[in-house]
C-alpha positions as CSV (number, residue, x, y, z in Angstrom):
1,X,29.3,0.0,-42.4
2,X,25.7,0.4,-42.9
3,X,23.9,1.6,-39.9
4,X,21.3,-0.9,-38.6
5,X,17.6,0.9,-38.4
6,X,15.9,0.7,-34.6
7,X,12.5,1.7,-34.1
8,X,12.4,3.0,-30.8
9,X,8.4,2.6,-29.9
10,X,7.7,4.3,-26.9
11,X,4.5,6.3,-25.1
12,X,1.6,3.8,-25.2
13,X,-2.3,3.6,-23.5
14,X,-1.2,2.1,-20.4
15,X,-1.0,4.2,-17.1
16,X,2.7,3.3,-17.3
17,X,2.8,5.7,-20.5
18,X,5.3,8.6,-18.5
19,X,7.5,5.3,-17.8
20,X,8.0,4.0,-20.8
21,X,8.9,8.0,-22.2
22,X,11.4,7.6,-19.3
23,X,12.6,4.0,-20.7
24,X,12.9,5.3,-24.2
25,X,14.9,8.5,-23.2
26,X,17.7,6.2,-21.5
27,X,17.8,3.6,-24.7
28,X,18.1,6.9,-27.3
29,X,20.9,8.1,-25.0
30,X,22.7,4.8,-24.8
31,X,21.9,4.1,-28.7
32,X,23.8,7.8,-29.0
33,X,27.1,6.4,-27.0
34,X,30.2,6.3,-28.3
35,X,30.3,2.4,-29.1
36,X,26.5,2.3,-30.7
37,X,27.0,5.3,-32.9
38,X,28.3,4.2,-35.5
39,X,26.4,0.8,-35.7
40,X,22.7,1.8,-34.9
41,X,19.8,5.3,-36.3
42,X,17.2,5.8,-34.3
43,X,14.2,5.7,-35.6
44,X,11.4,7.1,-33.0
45,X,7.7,6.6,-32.8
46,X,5.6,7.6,-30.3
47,X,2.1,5.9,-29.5
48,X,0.1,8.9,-28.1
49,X,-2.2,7.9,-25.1
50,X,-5.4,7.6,-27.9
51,X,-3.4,4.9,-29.7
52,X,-2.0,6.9,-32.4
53,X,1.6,6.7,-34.0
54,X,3.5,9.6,-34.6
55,X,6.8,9.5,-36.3
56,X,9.1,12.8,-37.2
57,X,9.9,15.5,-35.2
58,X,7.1,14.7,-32.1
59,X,8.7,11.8,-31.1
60,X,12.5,13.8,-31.1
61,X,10.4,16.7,-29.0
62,X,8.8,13.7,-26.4
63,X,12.4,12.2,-26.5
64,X,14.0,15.8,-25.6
65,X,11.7,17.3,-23.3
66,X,9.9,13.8,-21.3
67,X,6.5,15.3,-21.3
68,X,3.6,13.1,-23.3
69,X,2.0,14.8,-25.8
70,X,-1.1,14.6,-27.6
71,X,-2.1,16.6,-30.9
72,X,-5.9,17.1,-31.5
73,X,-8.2,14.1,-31.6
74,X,-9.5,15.1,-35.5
75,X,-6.5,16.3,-37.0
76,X,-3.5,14.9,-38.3
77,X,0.0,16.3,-37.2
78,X,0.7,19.6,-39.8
79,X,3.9,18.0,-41.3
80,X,3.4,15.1,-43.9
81,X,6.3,13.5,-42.5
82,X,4.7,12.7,-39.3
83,X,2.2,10.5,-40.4
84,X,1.5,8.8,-44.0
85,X,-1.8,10.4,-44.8
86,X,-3.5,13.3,-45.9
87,X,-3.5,16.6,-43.1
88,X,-7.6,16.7,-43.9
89,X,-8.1,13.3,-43.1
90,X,-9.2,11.9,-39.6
91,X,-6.8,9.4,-38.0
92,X,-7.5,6.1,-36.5
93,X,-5.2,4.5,-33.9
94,X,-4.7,1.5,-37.1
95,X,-2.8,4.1,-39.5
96,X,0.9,3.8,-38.9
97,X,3.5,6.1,-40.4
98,X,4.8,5.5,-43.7
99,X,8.8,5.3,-41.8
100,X,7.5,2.2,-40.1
101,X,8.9,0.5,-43.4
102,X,12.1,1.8,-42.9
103,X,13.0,0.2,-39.8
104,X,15.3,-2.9,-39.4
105,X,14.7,-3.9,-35.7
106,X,12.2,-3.3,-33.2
107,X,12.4,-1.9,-29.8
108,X,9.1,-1.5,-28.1
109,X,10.1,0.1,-25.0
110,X,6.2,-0.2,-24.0
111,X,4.9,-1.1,-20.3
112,X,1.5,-2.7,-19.2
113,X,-1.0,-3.1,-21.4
114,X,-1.1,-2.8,-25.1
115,X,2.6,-2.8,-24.6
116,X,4.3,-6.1,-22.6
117,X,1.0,-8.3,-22.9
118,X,1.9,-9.7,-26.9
119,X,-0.8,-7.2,-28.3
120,X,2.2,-5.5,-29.9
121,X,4.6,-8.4,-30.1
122,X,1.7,-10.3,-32.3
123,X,1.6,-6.5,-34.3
124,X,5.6,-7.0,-34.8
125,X,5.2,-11.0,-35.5
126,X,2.7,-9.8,-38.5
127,X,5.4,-7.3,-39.7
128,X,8.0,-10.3,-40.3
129,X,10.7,-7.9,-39.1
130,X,13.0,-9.0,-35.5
131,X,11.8,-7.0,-32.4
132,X,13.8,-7.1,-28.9
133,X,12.0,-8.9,-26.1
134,X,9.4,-12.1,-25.7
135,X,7.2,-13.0,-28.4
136,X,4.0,-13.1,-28.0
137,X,3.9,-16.3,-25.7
138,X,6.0,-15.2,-23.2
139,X,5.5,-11.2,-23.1
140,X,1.3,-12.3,-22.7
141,X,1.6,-15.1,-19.6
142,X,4.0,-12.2,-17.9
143,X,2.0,-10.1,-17.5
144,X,-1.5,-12.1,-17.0
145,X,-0.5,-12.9,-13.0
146,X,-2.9,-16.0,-12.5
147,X,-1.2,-18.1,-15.8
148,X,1.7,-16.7,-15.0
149,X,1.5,-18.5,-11.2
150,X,-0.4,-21.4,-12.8
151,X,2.7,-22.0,-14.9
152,X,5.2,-21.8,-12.0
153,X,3.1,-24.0,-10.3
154,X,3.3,-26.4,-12.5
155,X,7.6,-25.9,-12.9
156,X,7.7,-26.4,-9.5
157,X,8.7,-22.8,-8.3
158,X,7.5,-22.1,-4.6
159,X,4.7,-19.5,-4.3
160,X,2.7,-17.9,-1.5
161,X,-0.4,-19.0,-1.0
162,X,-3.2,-17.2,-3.7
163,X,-6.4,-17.5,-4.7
164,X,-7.3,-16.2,-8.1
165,X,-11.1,-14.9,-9.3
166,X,-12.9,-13.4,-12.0
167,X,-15.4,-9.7,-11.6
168,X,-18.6,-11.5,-11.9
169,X,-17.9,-13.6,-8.7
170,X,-17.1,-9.9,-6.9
171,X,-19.9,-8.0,-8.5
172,X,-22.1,-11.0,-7.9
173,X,-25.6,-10.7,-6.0
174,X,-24.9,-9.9,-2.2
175,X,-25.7,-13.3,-0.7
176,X,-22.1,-14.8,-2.9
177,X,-19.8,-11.7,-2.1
178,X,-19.7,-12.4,1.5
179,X,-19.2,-16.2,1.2
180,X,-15.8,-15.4,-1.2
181,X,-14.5,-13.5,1.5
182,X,-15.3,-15.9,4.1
183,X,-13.3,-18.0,2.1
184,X,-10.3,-15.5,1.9
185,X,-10.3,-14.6,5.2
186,X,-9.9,-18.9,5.8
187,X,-7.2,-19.2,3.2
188,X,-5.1,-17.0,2.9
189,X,-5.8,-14.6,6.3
190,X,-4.4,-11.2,7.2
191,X,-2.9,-9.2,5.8
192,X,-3.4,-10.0,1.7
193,X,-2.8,-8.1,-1.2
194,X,-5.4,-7.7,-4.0
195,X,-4.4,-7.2,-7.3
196,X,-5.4,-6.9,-10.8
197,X,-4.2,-9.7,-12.7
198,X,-2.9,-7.7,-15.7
199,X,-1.5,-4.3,-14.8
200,X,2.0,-3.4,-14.2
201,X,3.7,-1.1,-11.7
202,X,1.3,-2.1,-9.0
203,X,-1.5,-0.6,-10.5
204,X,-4.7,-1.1,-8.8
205,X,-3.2,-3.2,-5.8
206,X,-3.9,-3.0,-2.2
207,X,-3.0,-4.3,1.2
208,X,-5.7,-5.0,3.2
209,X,-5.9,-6.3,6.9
210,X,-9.8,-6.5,7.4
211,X,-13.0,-7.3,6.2
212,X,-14.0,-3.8,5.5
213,X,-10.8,-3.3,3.4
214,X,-10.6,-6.4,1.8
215,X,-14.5,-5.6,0.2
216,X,-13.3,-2.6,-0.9
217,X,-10.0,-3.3,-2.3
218,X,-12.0,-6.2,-4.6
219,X,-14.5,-3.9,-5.8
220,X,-11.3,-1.2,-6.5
221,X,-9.1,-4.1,-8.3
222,X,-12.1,-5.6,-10.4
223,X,-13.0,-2.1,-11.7
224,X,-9.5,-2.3,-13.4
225,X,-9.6,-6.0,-14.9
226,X,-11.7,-8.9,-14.9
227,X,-9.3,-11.4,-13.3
228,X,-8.0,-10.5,-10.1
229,X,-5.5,-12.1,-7.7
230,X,-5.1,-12.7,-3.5
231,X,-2.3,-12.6,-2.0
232,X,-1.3,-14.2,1.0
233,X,1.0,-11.4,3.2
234,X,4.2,-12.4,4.1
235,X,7.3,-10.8,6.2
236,X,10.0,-10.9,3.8
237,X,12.3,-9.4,2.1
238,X,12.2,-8.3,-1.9
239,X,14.6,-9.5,-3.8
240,X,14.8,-9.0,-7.4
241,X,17.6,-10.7,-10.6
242,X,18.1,-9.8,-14.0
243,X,18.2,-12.4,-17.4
244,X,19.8,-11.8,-20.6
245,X,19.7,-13.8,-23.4
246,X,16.9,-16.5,-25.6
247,X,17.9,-20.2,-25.5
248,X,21.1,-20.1,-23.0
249,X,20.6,-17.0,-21.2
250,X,22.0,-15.9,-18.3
251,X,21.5,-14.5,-14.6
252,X,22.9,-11.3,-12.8
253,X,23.8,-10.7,-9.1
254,X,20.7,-10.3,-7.4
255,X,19.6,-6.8,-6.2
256,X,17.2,-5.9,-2.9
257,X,14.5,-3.7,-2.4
258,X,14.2,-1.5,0.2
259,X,11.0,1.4,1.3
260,X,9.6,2.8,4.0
261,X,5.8,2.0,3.4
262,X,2.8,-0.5,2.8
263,X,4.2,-2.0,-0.2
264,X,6.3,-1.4,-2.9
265,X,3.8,0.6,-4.6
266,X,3.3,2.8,-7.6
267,X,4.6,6.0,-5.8
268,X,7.2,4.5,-3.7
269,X,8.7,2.6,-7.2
270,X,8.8,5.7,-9.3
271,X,9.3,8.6,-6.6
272,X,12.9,9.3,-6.3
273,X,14.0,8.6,-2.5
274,X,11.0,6.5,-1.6
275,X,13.0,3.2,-2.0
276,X,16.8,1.9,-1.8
277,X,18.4,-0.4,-4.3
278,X,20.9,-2.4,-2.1
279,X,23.5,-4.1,-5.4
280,X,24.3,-7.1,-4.7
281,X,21.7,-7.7,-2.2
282,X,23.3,-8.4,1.1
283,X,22.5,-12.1,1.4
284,X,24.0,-15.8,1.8
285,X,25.7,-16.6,-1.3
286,X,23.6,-20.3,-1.0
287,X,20.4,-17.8,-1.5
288,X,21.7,-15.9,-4.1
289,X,22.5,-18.9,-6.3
290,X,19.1,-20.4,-5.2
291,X,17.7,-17.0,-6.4
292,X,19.4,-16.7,-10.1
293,X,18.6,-20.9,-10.7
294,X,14.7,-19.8,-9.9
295,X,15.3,-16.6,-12.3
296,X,16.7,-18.6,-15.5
297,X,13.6,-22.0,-14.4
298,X,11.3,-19.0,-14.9
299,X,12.7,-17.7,-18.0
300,X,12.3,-20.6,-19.8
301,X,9.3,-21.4,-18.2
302,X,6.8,-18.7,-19.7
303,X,9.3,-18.9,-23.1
304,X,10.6,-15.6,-22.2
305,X,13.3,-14.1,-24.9
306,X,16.2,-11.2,-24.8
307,X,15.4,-9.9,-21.1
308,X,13.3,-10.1,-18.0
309,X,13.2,-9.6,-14.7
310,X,12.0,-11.8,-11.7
311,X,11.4,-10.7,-8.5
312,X,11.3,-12.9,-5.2
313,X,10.6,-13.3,-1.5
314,X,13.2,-13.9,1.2
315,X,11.9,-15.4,4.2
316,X,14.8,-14.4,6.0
317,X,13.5,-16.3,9.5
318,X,13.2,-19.7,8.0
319,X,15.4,-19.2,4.7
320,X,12.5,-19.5,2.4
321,X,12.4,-18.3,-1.0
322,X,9.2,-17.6,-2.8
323,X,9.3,-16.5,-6.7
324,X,6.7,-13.4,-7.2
325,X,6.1,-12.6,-10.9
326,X,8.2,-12.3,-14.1
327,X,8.3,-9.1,-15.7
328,X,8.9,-9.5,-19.6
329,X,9.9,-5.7,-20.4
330,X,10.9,-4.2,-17.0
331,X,11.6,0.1,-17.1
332,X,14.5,0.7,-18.6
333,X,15.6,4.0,-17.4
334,X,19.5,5.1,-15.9
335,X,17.8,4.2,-12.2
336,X,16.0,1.3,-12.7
337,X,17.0,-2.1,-11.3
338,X,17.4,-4.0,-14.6
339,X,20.1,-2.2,-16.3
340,X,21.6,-1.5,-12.7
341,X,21.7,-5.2,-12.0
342,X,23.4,-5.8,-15.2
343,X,26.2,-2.7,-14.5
344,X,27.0,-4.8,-11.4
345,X,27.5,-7.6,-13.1
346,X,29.7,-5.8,-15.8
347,X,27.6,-5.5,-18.6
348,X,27.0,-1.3,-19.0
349,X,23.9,0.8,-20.1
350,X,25.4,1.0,-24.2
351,X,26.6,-2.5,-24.5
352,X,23.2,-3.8,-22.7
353,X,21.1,-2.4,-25.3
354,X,23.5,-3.5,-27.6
355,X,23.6,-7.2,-26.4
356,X,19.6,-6.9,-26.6
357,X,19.2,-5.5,-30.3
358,X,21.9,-8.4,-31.4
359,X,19.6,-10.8,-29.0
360,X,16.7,-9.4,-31.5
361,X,18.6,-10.4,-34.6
362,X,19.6,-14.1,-33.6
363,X,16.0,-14.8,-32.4
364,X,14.4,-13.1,-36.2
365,X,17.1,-15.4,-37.8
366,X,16.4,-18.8,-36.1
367,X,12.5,-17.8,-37.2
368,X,12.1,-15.3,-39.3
369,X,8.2,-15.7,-40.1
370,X,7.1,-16.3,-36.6
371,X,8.1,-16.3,-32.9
C-alpha cells in the first residue's frame, strides 16, 4: 500500500510557537504507532519564529530535541535539501521548500496567530491540496473573540455579559477614556476580564477588580491587538468538550478544569501541576448533555471542520451554563484536554490523528478547489 504523505507544519510567529513544537512532537509520535505506520510518512516543516520554512533535517532536530530554533536571519540553511534555493541567496518568509510539493495532506499543528486564524488555511486553500482542521471561515471567526460571540449570539447560545471595543477608543484623548470605563464599571461591574480579541492561550488577558486595574489592563490588552473584549466575572466552574468530525460530527464526555489561581492563565495552562483535568467532569448528567448539544450548535455555527474544542461556564448555584469560546485547533500534546477527552470517550491518541487525517480527505473530496 502506498503510504499517504502528511506535512506536519509546526513552530509558527505566535507566542504559542513552544506549544505547537509540543503539539507536533505528540502527532509525529502517534503518526509512528503501530496502526499509522504503515499507512502514513511524515513529512516535517518547521516555520521558524521570523516566518521562514524549513524542511530536512531541522525540522527532525526540533521534532527530537523540543527546543525552537532559528538559523541566521541572512543565510539559508547549509544543506540544499532544507530549502529550495541557492545557500548565497537571502531568504524571505514567502520561499517555501521545494518538498512542499510532495505532500498529500496537511496538518498545520499551528496555534494563535498566523496559525488557527485562516491565514494559513487560505495558504493551504491556494495549494488545492486537503489540510486537517477548519477552513478558512471557521479557523478565522475562532479565534477573532468578538464575531465569534456575535455569532453565538445570534444561534442563540447563552453568554456572559461583554462589551467589545477597538484601541482608538482606549488610546483616545483623556476626556473619552474615562467615560468607557464609566460605562464598564455600569455594565459589566467587578471583577472583569480584559482580553485581546485575537490571541490564544490567554495571552494578554487580565482580571481586574478596580478602576486602577481595569485602565491598566486596557492599555496592556490594546498593545497586543486592536479589538479587545470585557468580560463580565462570574463564579463558575470551567467546563470544557471535544468535537470530531465536518457535516455530522460528534461530541465527547465533557472534561473540568481545575487551578489554584486568578484564572486559567498562560502559566497555570502550560505549567505542569498548576491545574487538574477532572475526565468526565463530575456533573449532572442533564448538564453534561446540555454541554455536548451547545458544543456540536457551536460547531456548526462558526462552519468549524475535523475538530474543536468548546469550553463553557457552570453556574453551579443556579444551574446555568454559559458557552466561552470555540477553539478551532486546540494543543495537541499527550496532556492536553482534547486528545484526553477523546481517550475517555474511546477514541486513542493514534486512531485520533488518524480519524482527523481521513476527516481531511472527505472534506478535500466533497470540494477539492475550495473550502
Amino acid at each position: 500500500m502506498t503510504k499517504l504523505r502528511v506535512g506536519l507544519l509546526f513552530g509558527g510567529r505566535s507566542g504559542e510557537h513552544e506549544v505547537s513544537i509540543s503539539s507536533a512532537r505528540a502527532i509525529a509520535n502517534a503518526l509512528s504507532a503501530d496502526q499509522n505506520t504503515a499507512k502514513y510518512e511524515i513529512l516535517p516543516f518547521y516555520i521558524q519564529k521570523d516566518g521562514r520554512w524549513l524542511a530536512g533535517d531541522t525540522p527532525q532536530q526540533v521534532l527530537k530535541s523540543g527546543t525552537p530554533q532559528q538559523l541566521p536571519d541572512s543565510t539559508t540553511p547549509s544543506t540544499h535539501s532544507e530549502l529550495s534555493v541557492a545557500k548565497t541567496q537571502t531568504l524571505s518568509p514567502w520561499q517555501s521548500p521545494s518538498q512542499v510539493a510532495e505532500v498529500d495532506v496537511w496538518f498545520p499543528i499551528l496555534h494563535g496567530p498566523n496559525g488557527e486564524d485562516g491565514t494559513i488555511q487560505g495558504l493551504l486553500t491556494l495549494m488545492q491540496v486537503p489540510f486537517v482542521g477548519s477552513g478558512v471561515l471557521g479557523s478565522a471567526v475562532g479565534m477573532d473573540k468578538i464575531v465569534m460571540k456575535t455569532i453565538f449570539a445570534q444561534t442563540g447560545l447563552p453568554q456572559v455579559k461583554y462589551k467589545a471595543l477597538n484601541r482608538g477608543q482606549i488610546w483616545s484623548n483623556p476626556c473619552v477614556f474615562p467615560k468607557l470605563c464609566d460605562e464598564i464599571e455600569a455594565t459589566l461591574g467587578y471583577p472583569c476580564f480584559v482580553k485581546p480579541a485575537n490571541l490564544g492561550s490567554s495571552v494578554g488577558i487580565a482580571k481586574v477588580r478596580s478602576r486602577q486595574e481595569l485602565e491598566a489592563a486596557l492599555d496592556n490588552a490594546a498593545s497586543y491587538d486592536r479589538k479587545i473584549i470585557v468580560e463580565a466575572g462570574v463564579v463558575a466552574r470551567e467546563l470544557e468538550c471535544a468535537v470530531l468530525g465536518n457535516d455530522s460530527p460528534k461530541a465527547s464526555v465533557v472534561g473540568e478544569i481545575t487551578y489554584n489561581a486568578e484564572f486559567y492563565d498562560y502559566e497555570t495552562k502550560y505549567t505542569e501541576g498548576k491545574a487538574d483535568l477532572l475526565i468526565p467532569a463530575p456533573v449532572p448528567e442533564a448538564v453534561t448533555r446540555q454541554i455536548q448539544q451547545m458544543a456540536l450548535q457551536a460547531f456548526a455555527a462558526v462552519d468549524a471542520a475535523g475538530l474543536a474544542r468548546v469550553d463553557f461556564f457552570y453556574v453551579e448555584a443556579t444551574g446555568e451554563v454559559f458557552i466561552n469560546e470555540i477553539n478551532t485547533f486546540p494543543g495537541f500534546t499527550a496532556t492536553s484536554m482534547y486528545p484526553l477527552l477523546w481517550a475517555h470517550s474511546g477514541v486513542s491518541f493514534p486512531e485520533l490523528v488518524d480519524k482527523l487525517i481521513q476527516l481531511a480527505l472527505e472534506r478535500h473530496s466533497a470540494f477539492p478547489t475550495r473550502e
